[in-house]
Structures are given as C-alpha cells and as structure tokens.
PDB file with one MODEL, atoms N, CA, C and O in Angstrom:
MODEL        1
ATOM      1  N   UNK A   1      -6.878 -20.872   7.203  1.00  0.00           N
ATOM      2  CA  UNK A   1      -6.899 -19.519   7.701  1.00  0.00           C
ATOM      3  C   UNK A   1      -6.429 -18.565   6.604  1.00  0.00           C
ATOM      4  O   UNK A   1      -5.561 -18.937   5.815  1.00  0.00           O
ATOM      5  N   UNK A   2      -6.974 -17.343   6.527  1.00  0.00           N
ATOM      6  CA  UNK A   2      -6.703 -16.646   5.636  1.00  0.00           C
ATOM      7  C   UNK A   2      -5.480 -15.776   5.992  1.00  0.00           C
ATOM      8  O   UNK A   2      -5.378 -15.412   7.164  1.00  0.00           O
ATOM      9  N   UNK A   3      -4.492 -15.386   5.046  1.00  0.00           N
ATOM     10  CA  UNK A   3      -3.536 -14.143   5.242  1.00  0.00           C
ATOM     11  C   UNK A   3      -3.504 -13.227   5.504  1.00  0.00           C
ATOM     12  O   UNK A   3      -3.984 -12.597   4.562  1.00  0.00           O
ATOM     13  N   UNK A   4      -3.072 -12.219   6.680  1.00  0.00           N
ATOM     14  CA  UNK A   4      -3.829 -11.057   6.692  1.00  0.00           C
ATOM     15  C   UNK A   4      -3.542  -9.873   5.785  1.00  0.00           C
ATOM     16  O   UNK A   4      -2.509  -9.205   5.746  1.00  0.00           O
ATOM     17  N   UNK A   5      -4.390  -9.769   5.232  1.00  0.00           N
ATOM     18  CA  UNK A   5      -4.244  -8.565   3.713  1.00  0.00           C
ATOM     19  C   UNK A   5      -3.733  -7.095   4.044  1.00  0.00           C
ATOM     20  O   UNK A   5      -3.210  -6.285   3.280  1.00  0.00           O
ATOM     21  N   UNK A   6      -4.055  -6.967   5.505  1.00  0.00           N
ATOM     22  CA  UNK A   6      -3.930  -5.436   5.848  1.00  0.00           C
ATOM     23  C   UNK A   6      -2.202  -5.824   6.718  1.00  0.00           C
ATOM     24  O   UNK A   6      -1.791  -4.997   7.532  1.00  0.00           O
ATOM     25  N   UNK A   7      -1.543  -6.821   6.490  1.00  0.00           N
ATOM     26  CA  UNK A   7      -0.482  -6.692   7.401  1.00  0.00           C
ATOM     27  C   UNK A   7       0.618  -5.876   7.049  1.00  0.00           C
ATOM     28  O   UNK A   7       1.436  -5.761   7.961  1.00  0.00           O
ATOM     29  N   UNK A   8       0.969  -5.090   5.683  1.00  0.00           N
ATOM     30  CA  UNK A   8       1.627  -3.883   5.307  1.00  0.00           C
ATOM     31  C   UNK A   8       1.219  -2.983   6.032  1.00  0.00           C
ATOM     32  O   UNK A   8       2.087  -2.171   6.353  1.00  0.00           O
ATOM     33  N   UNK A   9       0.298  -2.825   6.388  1.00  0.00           N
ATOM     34  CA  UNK A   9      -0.879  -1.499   7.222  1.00  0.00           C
ATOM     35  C   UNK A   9      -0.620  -1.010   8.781  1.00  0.00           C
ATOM     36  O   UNK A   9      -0.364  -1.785   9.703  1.00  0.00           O
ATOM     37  N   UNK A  10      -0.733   0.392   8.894  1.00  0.00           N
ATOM     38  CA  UNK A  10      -0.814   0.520  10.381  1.00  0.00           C
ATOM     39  C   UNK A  10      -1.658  -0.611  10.998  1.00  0.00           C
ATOM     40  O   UNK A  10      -2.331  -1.354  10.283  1.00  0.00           O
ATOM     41  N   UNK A  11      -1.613  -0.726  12.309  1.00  0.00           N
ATOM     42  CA  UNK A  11      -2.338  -1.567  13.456  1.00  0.00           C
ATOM     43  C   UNK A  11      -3.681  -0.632  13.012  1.00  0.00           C
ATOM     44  O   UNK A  11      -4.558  -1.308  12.474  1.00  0.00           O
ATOM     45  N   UNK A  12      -4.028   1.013  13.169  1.00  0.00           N
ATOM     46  CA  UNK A  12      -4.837   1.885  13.085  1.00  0.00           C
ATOM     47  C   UNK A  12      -5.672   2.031  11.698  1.00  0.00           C
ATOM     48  O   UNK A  12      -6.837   2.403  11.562  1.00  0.00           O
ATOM     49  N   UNK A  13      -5.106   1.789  11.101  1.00  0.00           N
ATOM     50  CA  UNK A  13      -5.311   1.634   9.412  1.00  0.00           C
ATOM     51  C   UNK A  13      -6.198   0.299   8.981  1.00  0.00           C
ATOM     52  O   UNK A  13      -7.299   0.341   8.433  1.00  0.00           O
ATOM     53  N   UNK A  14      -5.544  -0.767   9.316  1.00  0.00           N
ATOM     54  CA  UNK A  14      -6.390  -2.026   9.415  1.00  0.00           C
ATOM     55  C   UNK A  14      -7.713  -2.115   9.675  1.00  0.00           C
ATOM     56  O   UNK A  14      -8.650  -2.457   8.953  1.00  0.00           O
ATOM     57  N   UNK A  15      -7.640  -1.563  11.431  1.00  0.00           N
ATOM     58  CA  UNK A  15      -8.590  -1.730  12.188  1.00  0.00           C
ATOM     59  C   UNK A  15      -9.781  -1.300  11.614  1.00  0.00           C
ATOM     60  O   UNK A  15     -10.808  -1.975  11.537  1.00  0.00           O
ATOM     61  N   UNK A  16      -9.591   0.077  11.128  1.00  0.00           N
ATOM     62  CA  UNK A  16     -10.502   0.949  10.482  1.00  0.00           C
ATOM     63  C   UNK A  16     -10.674   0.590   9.166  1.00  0.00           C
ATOM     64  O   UNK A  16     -11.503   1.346   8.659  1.00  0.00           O
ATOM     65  N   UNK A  17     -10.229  -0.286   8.331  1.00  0.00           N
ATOM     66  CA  UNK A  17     -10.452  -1.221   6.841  1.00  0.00           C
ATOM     67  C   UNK A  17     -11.715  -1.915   7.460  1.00  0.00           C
ATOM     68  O   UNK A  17     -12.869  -1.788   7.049  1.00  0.00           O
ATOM     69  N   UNK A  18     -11.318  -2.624   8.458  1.00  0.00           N
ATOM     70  CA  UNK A  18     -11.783  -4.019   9.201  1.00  0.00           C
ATOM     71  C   UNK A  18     -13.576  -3.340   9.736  1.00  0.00           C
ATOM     72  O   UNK A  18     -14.562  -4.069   9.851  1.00  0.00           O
ATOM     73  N   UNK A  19     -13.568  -2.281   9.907  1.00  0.00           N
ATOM     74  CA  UNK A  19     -14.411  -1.509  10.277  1.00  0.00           C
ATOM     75  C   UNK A  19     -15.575  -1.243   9.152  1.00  0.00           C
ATOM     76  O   UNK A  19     -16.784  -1.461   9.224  1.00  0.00           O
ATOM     77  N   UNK A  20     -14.860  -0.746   8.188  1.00  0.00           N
ATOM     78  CA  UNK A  20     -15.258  -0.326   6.735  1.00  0.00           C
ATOM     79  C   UNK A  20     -15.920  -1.492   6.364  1.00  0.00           C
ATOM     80  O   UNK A  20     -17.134  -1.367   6.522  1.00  0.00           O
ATOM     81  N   UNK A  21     -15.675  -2.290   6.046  1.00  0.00           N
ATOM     82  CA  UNK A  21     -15.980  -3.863   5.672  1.00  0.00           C
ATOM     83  C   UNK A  21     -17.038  -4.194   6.787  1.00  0.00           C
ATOM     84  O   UNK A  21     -17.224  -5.409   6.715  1.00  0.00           O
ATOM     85  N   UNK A  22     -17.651  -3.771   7.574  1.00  0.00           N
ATOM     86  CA  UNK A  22     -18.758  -4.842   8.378  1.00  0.00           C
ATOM     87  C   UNK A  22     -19.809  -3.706   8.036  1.00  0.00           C
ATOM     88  O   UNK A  22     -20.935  -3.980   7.622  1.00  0.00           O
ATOM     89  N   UNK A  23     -19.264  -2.134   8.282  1.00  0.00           N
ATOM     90  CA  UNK A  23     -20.049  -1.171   7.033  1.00  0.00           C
ATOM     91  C   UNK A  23     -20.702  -1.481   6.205  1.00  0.00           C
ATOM     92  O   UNK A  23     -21.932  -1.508   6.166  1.00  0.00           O
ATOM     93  N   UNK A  24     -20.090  -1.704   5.577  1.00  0.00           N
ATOM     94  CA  UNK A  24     -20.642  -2.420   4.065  1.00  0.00           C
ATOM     95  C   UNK A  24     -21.438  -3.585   4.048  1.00  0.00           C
ATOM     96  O   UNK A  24     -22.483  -3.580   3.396  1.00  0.00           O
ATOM     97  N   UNK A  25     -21.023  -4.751   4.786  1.00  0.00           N
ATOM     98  CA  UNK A  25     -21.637  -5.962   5.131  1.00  0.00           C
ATOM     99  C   UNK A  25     -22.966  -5.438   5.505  1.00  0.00           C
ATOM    100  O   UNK A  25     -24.066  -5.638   4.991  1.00  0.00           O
ATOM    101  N   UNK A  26     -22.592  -4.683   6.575  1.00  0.00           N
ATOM    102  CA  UNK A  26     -24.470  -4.692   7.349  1.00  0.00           C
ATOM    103  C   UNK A  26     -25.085  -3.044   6.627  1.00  0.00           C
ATOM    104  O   UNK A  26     -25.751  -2.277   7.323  1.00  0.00           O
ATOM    105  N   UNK A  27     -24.804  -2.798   5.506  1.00  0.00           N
ATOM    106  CA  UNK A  27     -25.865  -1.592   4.672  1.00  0.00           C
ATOM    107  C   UNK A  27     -25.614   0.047   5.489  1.00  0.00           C
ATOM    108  O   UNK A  27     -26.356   0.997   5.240  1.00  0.00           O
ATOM    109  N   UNK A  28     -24.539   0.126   6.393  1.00  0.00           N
ATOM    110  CA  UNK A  28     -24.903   1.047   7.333  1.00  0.00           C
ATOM    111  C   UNK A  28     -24.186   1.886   6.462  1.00  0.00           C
ATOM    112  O   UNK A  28     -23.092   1.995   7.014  1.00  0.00           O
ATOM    113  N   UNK A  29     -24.159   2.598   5.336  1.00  0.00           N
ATOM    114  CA  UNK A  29     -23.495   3.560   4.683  1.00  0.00           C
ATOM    115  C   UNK A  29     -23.995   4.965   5.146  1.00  0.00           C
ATOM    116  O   UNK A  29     -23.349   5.923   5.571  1.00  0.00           O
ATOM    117  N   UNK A  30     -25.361   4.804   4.935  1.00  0.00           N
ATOM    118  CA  UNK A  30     -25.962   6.266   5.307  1.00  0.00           C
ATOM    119  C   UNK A  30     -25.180   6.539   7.202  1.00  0.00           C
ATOM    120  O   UNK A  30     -24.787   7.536   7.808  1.00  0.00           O
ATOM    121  N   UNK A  31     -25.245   5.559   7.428  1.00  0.00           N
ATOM    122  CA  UNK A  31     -24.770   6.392   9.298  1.00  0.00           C
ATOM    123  C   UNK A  31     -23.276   6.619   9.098  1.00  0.00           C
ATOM    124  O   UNK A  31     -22.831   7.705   9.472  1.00  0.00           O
ATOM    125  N   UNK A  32     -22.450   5.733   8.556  1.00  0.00           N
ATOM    126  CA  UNK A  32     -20.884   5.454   8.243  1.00  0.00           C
ATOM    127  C   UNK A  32     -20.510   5.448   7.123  1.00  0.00           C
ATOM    128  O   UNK A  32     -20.016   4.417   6.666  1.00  0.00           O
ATOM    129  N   UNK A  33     -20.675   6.964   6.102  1.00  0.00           N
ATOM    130  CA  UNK A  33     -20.163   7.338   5.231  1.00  0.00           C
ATOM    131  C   UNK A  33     -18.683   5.836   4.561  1.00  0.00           C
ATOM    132  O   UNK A  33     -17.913   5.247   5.319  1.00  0.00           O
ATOM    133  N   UNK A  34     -18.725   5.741   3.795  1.00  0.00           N
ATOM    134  CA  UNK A  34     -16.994   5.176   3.463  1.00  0.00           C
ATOM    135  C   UNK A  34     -15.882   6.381   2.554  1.00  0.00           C
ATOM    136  O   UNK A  34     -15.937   6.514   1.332  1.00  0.00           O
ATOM    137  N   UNK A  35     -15.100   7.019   3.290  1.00  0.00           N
ATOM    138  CA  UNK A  35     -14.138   7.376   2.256  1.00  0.00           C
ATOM    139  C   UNK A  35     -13.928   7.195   1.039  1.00  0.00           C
ATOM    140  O   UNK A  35     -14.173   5.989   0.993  1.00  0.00           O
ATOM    141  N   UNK A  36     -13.637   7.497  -0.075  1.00  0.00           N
ATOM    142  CA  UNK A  36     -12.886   7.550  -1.306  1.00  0.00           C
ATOM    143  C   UNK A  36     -11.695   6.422  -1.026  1.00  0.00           C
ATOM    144  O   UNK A  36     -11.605   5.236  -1.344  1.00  0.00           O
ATOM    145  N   UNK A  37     -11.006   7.131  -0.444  1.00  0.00           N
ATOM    146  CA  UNK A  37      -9.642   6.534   0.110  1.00  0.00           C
ATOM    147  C   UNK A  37      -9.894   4.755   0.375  1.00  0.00           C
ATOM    148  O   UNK A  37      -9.286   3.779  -0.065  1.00  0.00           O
ATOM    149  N   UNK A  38     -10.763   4.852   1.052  1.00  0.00           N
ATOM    150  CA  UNK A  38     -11.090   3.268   1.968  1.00  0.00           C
ATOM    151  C   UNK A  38     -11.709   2.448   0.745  1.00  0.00           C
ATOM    152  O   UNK A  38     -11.501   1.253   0.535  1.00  0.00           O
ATOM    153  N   UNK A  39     -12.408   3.196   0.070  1.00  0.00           N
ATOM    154  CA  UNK A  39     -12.973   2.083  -1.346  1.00  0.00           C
ATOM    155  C   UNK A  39     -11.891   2.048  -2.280  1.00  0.00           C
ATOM    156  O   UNK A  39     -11.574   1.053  -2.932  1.00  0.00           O
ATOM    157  N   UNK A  40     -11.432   2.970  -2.315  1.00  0.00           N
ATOM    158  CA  UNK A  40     -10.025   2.840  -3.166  1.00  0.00           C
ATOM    159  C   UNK A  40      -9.079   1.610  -3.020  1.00  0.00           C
ATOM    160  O   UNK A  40      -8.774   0.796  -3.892  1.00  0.00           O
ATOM    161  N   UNK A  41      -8.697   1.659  -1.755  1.00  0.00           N
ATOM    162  CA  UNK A  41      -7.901   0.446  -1.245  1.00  0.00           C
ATOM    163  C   UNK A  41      -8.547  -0.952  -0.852  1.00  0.00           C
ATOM    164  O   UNK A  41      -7.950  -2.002  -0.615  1.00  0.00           O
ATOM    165  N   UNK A  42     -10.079  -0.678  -0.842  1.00  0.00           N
ATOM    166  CA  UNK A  42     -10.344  -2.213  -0.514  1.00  0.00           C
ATOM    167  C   UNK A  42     -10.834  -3.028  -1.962  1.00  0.00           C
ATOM    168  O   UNK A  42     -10.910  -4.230  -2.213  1.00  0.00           O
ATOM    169  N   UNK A  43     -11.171  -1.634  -2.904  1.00  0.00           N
ATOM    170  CA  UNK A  43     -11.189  -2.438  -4.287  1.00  0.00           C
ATOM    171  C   UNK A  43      -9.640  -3.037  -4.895  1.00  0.00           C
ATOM    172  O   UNK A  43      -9.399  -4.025  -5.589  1.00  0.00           O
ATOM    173  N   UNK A  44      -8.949  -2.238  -4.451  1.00  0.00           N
ATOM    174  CA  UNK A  44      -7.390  -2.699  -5.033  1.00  0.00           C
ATOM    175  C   UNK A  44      -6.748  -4.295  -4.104  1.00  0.00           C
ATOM    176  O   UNK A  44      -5.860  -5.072  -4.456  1.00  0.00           O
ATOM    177  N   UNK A  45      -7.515  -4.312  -3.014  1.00  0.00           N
ATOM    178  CA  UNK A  45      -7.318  -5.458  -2.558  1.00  0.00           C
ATOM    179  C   UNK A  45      -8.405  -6.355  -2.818  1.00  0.00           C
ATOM    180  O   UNK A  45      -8.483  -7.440  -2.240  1.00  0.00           O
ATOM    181  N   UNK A  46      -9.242  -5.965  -3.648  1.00  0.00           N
ATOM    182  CA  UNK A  46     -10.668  -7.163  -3.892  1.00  0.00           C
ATOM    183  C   UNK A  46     -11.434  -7.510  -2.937  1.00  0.00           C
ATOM    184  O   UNK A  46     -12.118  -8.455  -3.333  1.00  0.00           O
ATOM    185  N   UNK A  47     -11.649  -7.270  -2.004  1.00  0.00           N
ATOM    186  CA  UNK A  47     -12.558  -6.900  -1.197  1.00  0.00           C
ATOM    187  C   UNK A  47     -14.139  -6.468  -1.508  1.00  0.00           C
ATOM    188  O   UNK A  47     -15.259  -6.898  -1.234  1.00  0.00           O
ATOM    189  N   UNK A  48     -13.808  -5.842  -1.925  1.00  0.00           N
ATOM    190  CA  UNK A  48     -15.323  -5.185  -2.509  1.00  0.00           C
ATOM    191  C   UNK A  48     -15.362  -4.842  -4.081  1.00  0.00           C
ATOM    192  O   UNK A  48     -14.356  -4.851  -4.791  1.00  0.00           O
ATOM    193  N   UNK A  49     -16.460  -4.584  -4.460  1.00  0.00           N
ATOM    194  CA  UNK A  49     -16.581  -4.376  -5.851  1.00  0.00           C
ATOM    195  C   UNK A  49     -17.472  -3.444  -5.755  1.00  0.00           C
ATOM    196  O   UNK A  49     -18.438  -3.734  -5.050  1.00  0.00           O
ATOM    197  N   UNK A  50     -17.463  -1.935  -6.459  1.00  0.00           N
ATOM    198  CA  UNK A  50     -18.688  -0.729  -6.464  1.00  0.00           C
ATOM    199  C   UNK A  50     -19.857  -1.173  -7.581  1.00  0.00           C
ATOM    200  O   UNK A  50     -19.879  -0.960  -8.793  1.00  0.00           O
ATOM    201  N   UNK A  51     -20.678  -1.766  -6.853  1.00  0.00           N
ATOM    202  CA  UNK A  51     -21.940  -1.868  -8.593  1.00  0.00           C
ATOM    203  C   UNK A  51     -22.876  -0.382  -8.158  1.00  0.00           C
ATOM    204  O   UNK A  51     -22.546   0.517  -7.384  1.00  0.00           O
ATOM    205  N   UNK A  52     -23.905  -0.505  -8.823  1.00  0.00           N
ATOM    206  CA  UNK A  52     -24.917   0.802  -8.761  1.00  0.00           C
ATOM    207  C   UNK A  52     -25.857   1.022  -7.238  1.00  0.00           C
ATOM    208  O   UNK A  52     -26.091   2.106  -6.705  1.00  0.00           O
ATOM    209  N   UNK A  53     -26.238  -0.170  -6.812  1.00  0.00           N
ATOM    210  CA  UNK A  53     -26.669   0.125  -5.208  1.00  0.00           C
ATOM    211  C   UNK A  53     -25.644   0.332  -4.541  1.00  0.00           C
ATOM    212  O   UNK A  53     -25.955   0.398  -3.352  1.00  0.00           O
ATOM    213  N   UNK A  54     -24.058   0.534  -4.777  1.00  0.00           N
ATOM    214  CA  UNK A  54     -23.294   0.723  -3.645  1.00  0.00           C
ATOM    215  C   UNK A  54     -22.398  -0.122  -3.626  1.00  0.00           C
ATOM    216  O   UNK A  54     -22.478  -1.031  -4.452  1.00  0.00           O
ATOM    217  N   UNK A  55     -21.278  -0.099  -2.697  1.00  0.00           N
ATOM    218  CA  UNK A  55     -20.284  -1.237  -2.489  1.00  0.00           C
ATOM    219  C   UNK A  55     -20.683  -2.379  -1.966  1.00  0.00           C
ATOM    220  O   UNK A  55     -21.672  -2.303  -1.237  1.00  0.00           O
ATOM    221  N   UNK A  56     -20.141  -3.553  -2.144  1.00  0.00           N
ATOM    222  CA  UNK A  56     -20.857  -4.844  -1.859  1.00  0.00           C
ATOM    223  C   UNK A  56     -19.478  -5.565  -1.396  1.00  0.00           C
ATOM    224  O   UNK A  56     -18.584  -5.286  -2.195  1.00  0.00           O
ATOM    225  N   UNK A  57     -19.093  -6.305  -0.471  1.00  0.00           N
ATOM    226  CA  UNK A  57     -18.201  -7.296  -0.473  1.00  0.00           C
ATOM    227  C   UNK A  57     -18.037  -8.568  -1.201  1.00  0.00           C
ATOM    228  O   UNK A  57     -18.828  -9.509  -1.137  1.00  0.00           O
ATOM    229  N   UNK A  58     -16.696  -8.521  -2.065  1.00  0.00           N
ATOM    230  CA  UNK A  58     -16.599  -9.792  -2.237  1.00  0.00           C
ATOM    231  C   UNK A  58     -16.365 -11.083  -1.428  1.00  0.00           C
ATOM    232  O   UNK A  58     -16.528 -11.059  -0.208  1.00  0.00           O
ATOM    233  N   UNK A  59     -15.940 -12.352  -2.146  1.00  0.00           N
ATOM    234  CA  UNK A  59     -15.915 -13.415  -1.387  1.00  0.00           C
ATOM    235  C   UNK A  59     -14.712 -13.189  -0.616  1.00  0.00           C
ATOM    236  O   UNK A  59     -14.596 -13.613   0.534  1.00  0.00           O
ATOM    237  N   UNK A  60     -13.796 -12.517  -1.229  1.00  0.00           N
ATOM    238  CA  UNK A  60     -12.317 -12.152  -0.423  1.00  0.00           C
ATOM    239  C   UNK A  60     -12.396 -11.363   0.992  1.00  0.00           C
ATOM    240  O   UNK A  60     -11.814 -11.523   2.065  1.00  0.00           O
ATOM    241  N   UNK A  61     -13.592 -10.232   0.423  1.00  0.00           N
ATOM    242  CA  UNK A  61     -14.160  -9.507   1.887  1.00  0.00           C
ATOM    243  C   UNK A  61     -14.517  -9.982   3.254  1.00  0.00           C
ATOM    244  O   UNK A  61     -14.184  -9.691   4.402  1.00  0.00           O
ATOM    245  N   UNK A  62     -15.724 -11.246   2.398  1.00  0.00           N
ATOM    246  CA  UNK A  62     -15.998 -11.761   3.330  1.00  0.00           C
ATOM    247  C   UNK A  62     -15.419 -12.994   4.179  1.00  0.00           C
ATOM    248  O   UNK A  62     -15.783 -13.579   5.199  1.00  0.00           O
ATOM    249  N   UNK A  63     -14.187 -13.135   3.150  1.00  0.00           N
ATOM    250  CA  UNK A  63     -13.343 -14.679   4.467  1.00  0.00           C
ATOM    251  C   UNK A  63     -12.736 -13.570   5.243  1.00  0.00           C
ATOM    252  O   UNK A  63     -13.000 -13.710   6.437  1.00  0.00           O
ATOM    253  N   UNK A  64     -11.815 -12.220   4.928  1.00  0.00           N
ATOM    254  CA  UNK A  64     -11.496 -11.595   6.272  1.00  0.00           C
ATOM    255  C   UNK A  64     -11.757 -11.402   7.177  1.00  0.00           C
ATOM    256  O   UNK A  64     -10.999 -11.314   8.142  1.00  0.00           O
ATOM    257  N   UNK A  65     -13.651 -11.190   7.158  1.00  0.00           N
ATOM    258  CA  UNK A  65     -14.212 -11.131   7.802  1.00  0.00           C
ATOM    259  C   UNK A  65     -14.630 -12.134   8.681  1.00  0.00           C
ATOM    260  O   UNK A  65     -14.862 -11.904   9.868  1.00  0.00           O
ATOM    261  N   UNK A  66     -14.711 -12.971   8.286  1.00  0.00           N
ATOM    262  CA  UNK A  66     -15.282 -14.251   9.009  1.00  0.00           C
ATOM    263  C   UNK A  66     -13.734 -15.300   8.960  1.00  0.00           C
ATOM    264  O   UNK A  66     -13.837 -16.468   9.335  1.00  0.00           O
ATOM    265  N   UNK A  67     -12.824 -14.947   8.640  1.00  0.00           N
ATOM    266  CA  UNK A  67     -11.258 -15.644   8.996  1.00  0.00           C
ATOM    267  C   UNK A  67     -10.746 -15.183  10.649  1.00  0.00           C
ATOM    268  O   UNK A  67      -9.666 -15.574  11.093  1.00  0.00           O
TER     269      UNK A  67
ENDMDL
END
C-alpha cells in the first residue's frame, strides 16, 4: 500500500489534489482547467511531470491513484 502523500494536507486540499490527478489521467483539462498552484505541488511531489502536450502523471501519480 502506498503512503498517503497528501497526509500534511487539509482533508479539502487532498481531496481536490486527488481530483486534479484523475483530471489529468482522463485528458479533461479543457472542462477542468488545473491551477498553477495544483501543478506546482503535484510536480514537487512527483506526481506529474509538464512535457509539451500538457501534464501527464507519473508512476507515483498513478499508484495514488490506483493505491
């Protein structure tokens, strides 16, 4: 089982990381903008990586996701 990365984090804060991240997973950027803020912090946690089509999840992204 994985650690939970967002457990420094509001309950509210998380949720909405946790949110951000299936965003990204399923391409829905154009409907669900991502913050500055939210790529900020999920690159600093490795989560995602920004290439030129956009943010992409890493492998770290995706065990949260699927942990």
């Amino acid at each position: 089982m994985v650690d939970n990365p967002f457990a420094e984090l509001s309950l509210e804060r998380a949720i909405g990381l946790r949110w951000t991240l299936r965003d990204i997973q399923a391409r829905r950027l154009k409907m669900s903008p991502v913050s500055d803020e939210d790529l900020r912090v999920l690159t600093e946690f490795g989560m995602i990586e920004v290439r030129d089509e956009g943010p992409v999840l890493t492998e770290a992204g995706t065990a949260v996701l699927n942990g």
